[in-house]
PQR file with spaces between the fields and no chain letter, atoms N, CA, C, O and H, PARSE charges and radii, in Angstrom:
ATOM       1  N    UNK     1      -2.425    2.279   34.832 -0.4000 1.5000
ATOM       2  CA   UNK     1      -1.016    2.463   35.152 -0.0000 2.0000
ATOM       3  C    UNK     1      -0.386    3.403   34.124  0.5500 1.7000
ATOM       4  O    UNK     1      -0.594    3.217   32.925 -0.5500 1.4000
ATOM       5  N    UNK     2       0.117    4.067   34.413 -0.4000 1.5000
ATOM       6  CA   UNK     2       1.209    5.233   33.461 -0.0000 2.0000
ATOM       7  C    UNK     2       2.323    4.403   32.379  0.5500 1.7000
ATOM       8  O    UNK     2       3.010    3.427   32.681 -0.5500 1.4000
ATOM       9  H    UNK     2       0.286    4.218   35.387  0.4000 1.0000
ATOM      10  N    UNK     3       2.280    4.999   31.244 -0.4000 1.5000
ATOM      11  CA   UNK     3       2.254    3.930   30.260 -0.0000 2.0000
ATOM      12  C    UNK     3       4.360    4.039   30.421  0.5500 1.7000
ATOM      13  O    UNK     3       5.165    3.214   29.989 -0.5500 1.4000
ATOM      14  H    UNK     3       1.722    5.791   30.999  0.4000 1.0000
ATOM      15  N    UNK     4       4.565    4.947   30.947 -0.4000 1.5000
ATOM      16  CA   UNK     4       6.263    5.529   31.068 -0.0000 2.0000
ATOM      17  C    UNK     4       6.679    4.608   32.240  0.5500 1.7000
ATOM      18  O    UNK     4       7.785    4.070   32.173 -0.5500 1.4000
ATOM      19  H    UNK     4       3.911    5.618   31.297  0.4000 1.0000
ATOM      20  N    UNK     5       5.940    4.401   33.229 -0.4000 1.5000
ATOM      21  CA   UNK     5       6.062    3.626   34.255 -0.0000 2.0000
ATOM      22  C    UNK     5       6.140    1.928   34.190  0.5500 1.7000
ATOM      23  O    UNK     5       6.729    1.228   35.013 -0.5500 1.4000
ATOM      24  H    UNK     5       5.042    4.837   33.283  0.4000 1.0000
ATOM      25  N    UNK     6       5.387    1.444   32.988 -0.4000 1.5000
ATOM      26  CA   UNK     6       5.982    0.231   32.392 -0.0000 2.0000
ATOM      27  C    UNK     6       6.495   -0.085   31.779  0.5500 1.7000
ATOM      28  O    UNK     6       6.795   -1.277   31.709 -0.5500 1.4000
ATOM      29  H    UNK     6       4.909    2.013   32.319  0.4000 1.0000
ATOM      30  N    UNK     7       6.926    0.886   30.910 -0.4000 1.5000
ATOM      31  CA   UNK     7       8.311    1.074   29.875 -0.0000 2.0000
ATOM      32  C    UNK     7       9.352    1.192   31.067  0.5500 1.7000
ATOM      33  O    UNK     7      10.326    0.459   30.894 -0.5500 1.4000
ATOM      34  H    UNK     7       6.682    1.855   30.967  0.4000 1.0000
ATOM      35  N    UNK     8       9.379    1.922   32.211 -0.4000 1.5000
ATOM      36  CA   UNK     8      10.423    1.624   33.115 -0.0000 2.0000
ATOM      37  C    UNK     8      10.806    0.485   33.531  0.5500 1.7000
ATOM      38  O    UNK     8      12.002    0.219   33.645 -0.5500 1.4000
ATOM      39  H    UNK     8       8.588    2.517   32.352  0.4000 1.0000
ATOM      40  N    UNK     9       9.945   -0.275   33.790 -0.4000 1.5000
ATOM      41  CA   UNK     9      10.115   -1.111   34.417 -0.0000 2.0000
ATOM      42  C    UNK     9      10.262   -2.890   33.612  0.5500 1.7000
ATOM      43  O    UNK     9      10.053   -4.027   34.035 -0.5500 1.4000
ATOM      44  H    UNK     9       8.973   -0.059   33.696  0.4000 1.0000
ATOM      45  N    UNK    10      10.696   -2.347   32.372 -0.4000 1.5000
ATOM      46  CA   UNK    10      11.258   -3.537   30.907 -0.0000 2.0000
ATOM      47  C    UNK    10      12.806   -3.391   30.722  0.5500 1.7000
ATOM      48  O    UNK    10      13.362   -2.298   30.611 -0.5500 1.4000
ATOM      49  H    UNK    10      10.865   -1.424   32.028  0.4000 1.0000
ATOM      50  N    UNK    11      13.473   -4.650   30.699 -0.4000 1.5000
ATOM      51  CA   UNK    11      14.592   -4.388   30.612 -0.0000 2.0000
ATOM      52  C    UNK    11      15.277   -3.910   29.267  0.5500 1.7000
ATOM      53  O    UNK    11      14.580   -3.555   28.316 -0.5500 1.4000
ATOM      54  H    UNK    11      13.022   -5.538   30.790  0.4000 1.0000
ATOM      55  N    UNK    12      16.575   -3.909   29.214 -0.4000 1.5000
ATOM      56  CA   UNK    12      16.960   -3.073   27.594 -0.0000 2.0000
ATOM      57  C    UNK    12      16.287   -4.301   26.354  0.5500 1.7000
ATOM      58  O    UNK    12      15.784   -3.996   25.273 -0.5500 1.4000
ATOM      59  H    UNK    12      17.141   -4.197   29.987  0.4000 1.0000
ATOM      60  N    UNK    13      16.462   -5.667   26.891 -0.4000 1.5000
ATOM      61  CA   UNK    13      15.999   -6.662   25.956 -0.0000 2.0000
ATOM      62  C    UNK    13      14.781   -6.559   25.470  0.5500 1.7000
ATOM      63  O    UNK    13      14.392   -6.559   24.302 -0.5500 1.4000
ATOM      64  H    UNK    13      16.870   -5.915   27.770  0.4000 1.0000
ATOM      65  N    UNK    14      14.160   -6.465   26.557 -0.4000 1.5000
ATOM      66  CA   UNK    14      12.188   -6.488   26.252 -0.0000 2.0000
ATOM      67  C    UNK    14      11.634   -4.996   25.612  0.5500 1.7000
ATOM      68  O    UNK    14      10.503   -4.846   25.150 -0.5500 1.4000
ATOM      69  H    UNK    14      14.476   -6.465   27.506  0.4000 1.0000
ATOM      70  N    UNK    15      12.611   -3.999   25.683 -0.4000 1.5000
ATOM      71  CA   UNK    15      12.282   -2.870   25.045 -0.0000 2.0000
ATOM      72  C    UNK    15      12.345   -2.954   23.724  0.5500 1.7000
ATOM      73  O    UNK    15      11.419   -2.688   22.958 -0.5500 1.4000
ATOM      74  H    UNK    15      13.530   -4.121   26.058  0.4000 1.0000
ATOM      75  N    UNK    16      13.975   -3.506   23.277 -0.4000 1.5000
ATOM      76  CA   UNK    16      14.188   -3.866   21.627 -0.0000 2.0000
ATOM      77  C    UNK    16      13.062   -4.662   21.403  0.5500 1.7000
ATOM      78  O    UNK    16      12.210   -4.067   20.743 -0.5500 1.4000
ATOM      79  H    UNK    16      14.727   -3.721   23.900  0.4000 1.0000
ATOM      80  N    UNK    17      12.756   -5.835   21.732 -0.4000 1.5000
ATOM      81  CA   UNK    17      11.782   -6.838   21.760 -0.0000 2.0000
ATOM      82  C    UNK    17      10.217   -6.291   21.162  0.5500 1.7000
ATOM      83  O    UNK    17       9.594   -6.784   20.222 -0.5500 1.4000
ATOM      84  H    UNK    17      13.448   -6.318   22.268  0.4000 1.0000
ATOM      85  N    UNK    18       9.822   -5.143   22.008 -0.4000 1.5000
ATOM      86  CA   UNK    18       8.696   -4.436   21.882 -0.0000 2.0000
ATOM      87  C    UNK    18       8.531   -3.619   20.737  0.5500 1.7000
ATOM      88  O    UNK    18       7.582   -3.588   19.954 -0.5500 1.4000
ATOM      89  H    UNK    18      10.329   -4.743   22.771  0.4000 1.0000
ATOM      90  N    UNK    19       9.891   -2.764   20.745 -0.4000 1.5000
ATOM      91  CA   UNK    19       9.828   -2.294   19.931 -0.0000 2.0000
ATOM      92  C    UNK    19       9.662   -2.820   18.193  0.5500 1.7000
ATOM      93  O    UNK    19       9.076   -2.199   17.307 -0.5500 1.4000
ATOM      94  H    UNK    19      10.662   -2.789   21.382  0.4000 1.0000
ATOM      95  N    UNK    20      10.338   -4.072   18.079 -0.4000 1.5000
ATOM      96  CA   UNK    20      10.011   -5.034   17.052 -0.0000 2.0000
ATOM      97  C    UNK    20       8.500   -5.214   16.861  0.5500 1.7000
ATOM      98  O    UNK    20       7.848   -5.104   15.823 -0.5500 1.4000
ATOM      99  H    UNK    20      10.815   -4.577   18.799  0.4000 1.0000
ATOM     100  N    UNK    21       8.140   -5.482   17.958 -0.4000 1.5000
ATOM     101  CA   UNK    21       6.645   -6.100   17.741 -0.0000 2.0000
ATOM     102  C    UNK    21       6.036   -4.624   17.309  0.5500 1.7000
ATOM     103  O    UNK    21       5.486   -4.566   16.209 -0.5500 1.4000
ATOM     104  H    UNK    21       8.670   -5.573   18.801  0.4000 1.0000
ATOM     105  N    UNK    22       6.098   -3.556   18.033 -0.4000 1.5000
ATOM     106  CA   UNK    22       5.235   -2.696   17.107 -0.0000 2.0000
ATOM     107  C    UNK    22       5.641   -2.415   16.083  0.5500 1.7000
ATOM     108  O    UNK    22       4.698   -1.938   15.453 -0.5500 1.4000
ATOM     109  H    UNK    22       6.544   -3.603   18.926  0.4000 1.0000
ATOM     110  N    UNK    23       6.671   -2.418   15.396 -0.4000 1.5000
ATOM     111  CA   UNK    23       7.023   -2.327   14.069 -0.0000 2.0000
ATOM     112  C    UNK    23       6.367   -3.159   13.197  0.5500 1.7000
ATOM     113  O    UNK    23       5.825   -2.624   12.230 -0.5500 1.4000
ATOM     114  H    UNK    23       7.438   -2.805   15.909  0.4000 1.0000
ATOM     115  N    UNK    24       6.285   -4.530   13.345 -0.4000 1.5000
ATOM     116  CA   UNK    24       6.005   -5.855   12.860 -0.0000 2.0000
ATOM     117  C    UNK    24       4.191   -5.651   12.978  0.5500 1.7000
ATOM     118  O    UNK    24       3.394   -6.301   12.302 -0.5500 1.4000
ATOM     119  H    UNK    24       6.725   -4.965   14.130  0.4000 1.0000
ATOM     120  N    UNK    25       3.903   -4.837   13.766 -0.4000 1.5000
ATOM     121  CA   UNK    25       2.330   -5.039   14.172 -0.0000 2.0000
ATOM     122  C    UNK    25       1.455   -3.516   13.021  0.5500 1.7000
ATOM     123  O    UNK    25       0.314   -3.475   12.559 -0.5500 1.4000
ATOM     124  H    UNK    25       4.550   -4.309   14.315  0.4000 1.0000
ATOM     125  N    UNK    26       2.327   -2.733   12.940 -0.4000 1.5000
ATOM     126  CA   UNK    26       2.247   -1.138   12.236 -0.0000 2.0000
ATOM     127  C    UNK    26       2.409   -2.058   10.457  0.5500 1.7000
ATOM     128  O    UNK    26       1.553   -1.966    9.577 -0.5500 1.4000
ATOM     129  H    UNK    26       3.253   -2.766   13.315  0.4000 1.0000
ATOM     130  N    UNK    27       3.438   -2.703   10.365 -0.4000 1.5000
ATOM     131  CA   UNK    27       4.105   -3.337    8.739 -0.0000 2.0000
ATOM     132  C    UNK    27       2.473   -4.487    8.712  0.5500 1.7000
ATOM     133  O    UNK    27       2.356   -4.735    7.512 -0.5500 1.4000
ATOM     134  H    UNK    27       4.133   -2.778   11.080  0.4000 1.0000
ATOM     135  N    UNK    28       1.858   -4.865    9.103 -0.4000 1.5000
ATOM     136  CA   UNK    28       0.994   -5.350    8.801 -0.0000 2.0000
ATOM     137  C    UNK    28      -0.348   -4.906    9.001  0.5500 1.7000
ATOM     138  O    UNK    28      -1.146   -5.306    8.154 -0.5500 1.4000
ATOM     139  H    UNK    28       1.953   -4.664   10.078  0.4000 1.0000
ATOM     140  N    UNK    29      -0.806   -4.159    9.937 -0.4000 1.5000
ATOM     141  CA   UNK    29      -1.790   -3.511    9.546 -0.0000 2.0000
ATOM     142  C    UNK    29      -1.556   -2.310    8.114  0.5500 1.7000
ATOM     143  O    UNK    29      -2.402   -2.081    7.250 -0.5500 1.4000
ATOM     144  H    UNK    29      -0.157   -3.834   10.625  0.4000 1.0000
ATOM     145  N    UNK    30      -0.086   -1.653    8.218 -0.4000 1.5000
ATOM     146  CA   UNK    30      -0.488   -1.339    6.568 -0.0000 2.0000
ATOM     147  C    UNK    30      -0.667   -1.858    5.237  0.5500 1.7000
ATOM     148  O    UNK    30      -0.873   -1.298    4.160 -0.5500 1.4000
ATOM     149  H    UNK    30       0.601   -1.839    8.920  0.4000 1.0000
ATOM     150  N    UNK    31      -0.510   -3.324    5.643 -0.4000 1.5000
ATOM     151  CA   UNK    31      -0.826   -4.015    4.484 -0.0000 2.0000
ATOM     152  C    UNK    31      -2.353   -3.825    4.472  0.5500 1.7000
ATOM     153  O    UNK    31      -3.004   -3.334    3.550 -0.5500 1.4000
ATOM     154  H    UNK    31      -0.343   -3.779    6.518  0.4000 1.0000
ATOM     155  N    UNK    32      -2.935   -4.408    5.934 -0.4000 1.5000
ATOM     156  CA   UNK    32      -4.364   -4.531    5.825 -0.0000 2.0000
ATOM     157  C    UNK    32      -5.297   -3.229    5.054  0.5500 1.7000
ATOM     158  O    UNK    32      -6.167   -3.298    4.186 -0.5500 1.4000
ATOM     159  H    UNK    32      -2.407   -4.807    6.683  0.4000 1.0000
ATOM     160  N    UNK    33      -4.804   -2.240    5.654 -0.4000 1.5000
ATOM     161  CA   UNK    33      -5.335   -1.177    5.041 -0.0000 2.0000
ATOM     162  C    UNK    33      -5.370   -0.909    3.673  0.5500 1.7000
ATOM     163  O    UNK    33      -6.341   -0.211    3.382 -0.5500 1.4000
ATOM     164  H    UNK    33      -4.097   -2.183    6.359  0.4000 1.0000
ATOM     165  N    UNK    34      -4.589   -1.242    2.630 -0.4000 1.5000
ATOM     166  CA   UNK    34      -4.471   -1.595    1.341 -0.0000 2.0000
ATOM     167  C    UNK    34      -5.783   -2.624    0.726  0.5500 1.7000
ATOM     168  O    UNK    34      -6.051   -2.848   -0.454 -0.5500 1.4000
ATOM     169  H    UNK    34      -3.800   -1.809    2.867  0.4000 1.0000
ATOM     170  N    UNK    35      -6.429   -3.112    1.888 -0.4000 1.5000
ATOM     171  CA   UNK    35      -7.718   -4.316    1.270 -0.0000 2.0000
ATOM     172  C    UNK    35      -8.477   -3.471    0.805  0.5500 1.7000
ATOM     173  O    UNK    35      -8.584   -2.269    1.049 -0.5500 1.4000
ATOM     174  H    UNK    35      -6.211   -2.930    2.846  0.4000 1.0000
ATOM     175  N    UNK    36      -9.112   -4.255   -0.007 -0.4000 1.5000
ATOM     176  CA   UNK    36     -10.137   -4.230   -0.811 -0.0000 2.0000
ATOM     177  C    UNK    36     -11.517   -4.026   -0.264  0.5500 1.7000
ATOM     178  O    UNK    36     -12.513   -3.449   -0.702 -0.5500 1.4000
ATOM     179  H    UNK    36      -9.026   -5.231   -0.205  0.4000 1.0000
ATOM     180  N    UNK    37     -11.242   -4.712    0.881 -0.4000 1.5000
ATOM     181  CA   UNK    37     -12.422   -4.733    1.794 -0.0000 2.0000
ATOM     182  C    UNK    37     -12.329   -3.506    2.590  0.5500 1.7000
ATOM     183  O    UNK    37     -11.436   -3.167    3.366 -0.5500 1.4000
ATOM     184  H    UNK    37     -10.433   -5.181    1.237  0.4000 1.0000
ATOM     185  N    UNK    38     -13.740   -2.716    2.160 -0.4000 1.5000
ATOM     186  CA   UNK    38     -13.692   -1.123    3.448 -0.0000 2.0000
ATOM     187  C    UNK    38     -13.841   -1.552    4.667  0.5500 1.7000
ATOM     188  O    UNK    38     -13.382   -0.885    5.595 -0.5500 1.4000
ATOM     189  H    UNK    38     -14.465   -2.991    1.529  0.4000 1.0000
ATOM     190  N    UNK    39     -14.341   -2.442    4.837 -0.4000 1.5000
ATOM     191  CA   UNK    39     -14.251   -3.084    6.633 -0.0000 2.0000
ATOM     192  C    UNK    39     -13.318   -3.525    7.259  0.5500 1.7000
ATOM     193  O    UNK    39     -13.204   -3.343    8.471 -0.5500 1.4000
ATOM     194  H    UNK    39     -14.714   -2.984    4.083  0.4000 1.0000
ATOM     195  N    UNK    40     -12.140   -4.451    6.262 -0.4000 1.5000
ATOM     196  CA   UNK    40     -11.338   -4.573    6.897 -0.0000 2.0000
ATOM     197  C    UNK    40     -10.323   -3.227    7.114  0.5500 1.7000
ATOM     198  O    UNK    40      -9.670   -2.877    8.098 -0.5500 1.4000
ATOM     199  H    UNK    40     -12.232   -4.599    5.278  0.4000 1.0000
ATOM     200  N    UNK    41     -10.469   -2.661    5.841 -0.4000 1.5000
ATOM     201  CA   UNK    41      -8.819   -1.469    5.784 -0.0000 2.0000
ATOM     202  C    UNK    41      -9.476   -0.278    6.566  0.5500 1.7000
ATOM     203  O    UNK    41      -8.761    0.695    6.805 -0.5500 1.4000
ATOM     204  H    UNK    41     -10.999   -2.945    5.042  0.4000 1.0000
ATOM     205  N    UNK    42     -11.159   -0.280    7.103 -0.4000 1.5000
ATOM     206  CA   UNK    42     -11.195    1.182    7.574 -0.0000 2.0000
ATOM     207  C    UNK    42     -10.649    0.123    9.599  0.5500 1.7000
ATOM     208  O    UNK    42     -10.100    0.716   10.528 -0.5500 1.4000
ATOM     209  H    UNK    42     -11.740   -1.071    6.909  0.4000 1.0000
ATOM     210  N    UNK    43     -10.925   -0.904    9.616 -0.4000 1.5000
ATOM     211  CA   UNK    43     -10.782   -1.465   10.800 -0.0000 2.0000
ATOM     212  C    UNK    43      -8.779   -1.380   11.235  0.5500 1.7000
ATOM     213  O    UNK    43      -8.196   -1.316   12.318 -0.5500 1.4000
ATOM     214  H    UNK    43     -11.371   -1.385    8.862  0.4000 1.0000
ATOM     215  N    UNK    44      -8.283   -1.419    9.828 -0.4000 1.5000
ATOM     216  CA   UNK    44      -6.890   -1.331   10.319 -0.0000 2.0000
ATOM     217  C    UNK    44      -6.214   -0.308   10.222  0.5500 1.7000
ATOM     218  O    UNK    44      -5.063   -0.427   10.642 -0.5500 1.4000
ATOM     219  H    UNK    44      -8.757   -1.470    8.949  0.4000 1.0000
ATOM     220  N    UNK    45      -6.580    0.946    9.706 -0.4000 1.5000
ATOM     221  CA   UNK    45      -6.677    2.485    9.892 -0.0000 2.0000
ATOM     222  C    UNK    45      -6.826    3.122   11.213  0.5500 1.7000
ATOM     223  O    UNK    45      -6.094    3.992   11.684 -0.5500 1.4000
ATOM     224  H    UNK    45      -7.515    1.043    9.365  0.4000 1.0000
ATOM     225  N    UNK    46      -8.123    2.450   11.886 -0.4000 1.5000
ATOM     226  CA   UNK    46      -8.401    2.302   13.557 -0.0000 2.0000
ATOM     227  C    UNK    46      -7.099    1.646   14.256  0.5500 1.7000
ATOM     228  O    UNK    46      -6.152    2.315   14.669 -0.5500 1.4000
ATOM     229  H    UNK    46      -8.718    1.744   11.503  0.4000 1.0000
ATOM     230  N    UNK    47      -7.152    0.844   14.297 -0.4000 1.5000
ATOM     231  CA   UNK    47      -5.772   -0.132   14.710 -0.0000 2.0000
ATOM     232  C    UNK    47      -4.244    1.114   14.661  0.5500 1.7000
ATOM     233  O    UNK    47      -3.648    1.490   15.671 -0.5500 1.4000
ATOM     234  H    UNK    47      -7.921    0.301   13.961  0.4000 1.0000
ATOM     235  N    UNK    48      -3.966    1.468   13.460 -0.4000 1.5000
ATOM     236  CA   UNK    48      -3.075    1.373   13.013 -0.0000 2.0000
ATOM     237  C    UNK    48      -2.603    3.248   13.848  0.5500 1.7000
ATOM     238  O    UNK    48      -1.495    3.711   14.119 -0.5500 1.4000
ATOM     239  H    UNK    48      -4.450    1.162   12.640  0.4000 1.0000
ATOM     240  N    UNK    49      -3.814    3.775   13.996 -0.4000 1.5000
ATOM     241  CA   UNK    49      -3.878    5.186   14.992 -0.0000 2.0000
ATOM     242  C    UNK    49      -3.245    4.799   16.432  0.5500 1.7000
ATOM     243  O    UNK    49      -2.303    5.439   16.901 -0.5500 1.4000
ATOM     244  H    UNK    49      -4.715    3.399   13.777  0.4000 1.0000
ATOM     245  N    UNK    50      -3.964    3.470   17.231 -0.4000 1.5000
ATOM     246  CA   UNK    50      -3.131    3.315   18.430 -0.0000 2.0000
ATOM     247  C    UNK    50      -1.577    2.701   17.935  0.5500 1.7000
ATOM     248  O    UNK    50      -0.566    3.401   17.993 -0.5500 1.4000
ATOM     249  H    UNK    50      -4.728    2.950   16.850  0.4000 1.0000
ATOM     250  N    UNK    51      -1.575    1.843   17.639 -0.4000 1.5000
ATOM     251  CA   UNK    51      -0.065    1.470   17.923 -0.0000 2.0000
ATOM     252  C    UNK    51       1.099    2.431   17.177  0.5500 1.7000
ATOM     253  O    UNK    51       2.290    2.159   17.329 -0.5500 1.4000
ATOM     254  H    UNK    51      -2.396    1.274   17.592  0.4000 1.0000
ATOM     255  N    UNK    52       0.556    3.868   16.151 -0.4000 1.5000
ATOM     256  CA   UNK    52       1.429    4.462   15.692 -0.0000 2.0000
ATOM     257  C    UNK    52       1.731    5.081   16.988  0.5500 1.7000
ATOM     258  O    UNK    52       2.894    5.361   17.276 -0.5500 1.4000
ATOM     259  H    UNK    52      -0.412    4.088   16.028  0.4000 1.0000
ATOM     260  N    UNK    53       0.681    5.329   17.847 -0.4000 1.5000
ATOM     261  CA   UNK    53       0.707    6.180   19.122 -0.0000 2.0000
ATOM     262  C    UNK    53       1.691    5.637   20.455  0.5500 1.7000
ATOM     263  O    UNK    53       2.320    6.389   21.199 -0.5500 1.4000
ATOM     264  H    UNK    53      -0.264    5.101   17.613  0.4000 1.0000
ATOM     265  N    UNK    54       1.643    4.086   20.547 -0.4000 1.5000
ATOM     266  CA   UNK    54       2.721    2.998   21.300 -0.0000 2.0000
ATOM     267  C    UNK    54       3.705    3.371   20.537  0.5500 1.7000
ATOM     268  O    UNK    54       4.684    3.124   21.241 -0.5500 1.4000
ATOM     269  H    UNK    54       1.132    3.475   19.943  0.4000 1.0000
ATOM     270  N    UNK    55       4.207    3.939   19.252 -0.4000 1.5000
ATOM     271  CA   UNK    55       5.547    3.937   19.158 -0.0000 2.0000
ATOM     272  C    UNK    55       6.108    4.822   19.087  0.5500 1.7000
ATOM     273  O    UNK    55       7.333    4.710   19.037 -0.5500 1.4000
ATOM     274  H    UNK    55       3.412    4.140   18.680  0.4000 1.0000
ATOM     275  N    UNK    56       5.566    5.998   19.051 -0.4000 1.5000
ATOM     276  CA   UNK    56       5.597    7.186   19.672 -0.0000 2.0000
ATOM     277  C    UNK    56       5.973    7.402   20.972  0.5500 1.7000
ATOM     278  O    UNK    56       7.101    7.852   21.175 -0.5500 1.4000
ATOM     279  H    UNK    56       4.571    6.089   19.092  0.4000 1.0000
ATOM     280  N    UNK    57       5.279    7.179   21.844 -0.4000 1.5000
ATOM     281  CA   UNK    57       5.289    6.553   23.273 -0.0000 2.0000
ATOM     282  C    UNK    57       7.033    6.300   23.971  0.5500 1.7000
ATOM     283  O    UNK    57       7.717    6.858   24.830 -0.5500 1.4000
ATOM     284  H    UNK    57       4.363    6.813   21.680  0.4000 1.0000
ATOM     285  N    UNK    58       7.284    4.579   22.570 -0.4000 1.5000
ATOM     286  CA   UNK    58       8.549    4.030   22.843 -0.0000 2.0000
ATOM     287  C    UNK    58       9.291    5.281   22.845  0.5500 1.7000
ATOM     288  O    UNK    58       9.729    5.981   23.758 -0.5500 1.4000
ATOM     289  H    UNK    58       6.729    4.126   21.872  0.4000 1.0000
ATOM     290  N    UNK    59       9.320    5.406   21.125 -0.4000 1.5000
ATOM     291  CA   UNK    59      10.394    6.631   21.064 -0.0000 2.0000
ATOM     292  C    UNK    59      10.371    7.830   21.895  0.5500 1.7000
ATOM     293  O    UNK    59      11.579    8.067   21.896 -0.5500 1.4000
ATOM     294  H    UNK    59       8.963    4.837   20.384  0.4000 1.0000
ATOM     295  N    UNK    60      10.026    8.437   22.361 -0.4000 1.5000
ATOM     296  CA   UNK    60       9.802    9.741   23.307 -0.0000 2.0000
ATOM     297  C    UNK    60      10.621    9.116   24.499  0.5500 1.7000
ATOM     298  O    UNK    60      11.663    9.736   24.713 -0.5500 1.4000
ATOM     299  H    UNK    60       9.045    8.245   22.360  0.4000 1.0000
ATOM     300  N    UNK    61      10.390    7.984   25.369 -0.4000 1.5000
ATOM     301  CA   UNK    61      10.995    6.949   26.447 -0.0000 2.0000
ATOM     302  C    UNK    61      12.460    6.597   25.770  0.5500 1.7000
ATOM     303  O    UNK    61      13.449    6.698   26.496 -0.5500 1.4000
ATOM     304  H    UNK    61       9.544    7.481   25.195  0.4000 1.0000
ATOM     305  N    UNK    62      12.576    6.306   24.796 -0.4000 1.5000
ATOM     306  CA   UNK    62      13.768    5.694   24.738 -0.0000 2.0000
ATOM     307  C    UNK    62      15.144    6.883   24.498  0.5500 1.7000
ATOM     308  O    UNK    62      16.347    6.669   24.645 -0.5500 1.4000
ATOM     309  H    UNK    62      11.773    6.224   24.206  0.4000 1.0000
ATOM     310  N    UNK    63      14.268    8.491   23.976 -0.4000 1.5000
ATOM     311  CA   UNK    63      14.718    9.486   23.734 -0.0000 2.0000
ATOM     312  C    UNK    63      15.386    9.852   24.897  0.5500 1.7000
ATOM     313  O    UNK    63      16.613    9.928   24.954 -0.5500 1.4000
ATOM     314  H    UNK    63      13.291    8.665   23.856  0.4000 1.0000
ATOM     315  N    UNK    64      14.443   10.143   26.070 -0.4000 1.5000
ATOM     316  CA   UNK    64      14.426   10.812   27.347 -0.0000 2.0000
ATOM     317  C    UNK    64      15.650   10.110   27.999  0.5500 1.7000
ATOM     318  O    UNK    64      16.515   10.830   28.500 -0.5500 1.4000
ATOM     319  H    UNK    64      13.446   10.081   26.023  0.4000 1.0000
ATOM     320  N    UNK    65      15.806    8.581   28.034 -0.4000 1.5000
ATOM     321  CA   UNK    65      16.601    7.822   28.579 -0.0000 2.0000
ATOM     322  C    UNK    65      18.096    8.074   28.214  0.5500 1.7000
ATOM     323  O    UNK    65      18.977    8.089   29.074 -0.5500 1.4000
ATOM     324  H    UNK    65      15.104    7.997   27.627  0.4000 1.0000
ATOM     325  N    UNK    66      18.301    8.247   27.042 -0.4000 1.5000
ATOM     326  CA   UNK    66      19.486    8.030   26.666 -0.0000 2.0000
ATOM     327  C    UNK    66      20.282    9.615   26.600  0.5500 1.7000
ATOM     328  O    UNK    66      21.462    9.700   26.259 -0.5500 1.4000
ATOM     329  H    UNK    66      17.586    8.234   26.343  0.4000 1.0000
């Protein structure tokens, strides 16, 4: 499904909502990445490429909208 097409279809609540969670989800994988452990911080480096990309996403959608 087209990722603009389910951002359409979230109301203004569940957008703020989302948008929290990827914030909240980005603020903790950069902690992870700070480990000590190369497995965990190269695993949340991976991670941390998609959801910078979901908020990107938001913002570009929430740009266009308003």
């Amino acid at each position: 499904m087209n990722k603009v097409h389910e951002l359409e279809k979230m109301t203004e609540e569940e957008l703020v909502e989302y948008g929290r969670f990827i914030e909240a989800t980005i603020s903790s994988l950069l902690i992870e990445s700070k480990s000590s452990s190369p497995t965990r911080s190269n695993q949340a480096g991976m991670r941390l490429d998609f959801w910078d990309k979901k908020q990107r996403e938001l913002n570009d959608f929430l740009y266009k909208k308003a």
